[in-house]
N, C-alpha and C positions, 0 to 999 in steps of 0.2 A: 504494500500500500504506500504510494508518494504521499509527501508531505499537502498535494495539493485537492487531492482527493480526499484525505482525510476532514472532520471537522471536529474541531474543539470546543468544547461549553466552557469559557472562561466570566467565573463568577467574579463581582466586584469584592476587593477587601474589606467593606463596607456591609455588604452582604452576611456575609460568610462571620465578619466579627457580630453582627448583629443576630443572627441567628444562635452562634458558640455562647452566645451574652442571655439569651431566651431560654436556651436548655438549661444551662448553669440556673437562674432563676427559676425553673419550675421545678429543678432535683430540689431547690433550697425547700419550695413549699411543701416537697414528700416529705424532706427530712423532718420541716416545723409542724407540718400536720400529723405524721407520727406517731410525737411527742404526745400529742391531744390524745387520743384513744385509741384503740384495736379498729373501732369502727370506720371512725374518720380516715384513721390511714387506708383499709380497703377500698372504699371510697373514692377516696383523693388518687388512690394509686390505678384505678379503673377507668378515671377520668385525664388524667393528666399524663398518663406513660404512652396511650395509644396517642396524644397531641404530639409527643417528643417524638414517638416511631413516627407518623407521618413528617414532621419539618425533618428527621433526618432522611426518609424516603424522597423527600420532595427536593433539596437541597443538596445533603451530600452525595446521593447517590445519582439526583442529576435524575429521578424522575420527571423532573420537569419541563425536559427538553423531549423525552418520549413522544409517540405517538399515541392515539386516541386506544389501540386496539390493546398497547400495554398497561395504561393507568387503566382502563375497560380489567382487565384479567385481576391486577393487584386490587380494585374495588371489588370484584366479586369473591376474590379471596381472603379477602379482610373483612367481609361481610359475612360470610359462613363462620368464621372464624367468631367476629362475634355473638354469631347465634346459637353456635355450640355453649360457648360460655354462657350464655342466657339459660340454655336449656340447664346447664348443669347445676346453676341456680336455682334456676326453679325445680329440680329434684333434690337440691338439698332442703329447702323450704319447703317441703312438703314427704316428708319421712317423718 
């Protein structure tokens, strides 16, 4: 593959620090929310780690320069994914 054929997805440093800057603050609120109870942390950790997997999916891994038919697949499979986990909720709640 020539250098000219090729194509690069070159993110701003601006970008990339402000994203590193986002994660770093929502680990801070798993770690602070935690603290608070068993509940809260499950909670917090259900809502805020699938936010962190998507800005690393979208940013560092550069799905955001993909086409329609791969973000199309990784939404149906992060979809399942969370209806499993639903489903196994709701079979714990109800034993």
């Amino acid at each position: 593959m020539t250098m000219e054929t090729r194509q690069a997805h070159v993110m701003e440093d601006r970008t990339i620090t402000a994203v590193w800057l986002t994660l770093l603050a929502l680990t801070g609120v798993l770690v602070a929310v935690s603290r608070i109870s068993p509940a809260w942390a499950v909670a917090a950790m259900l809502t805020i780690t699938p936010l962190k997997a998507g800005l690393v999916l979208y940013y560092f891994m550069h799905l955001k320069y993909e086409g329609l038919l791969l973000k199309g697949m990784v939404s149906i499979v992060l979809g399942v994914l969370i209806l499993f986990i639903g489903m196994m909720f709701l079979d714990l709640a109800f034993r």
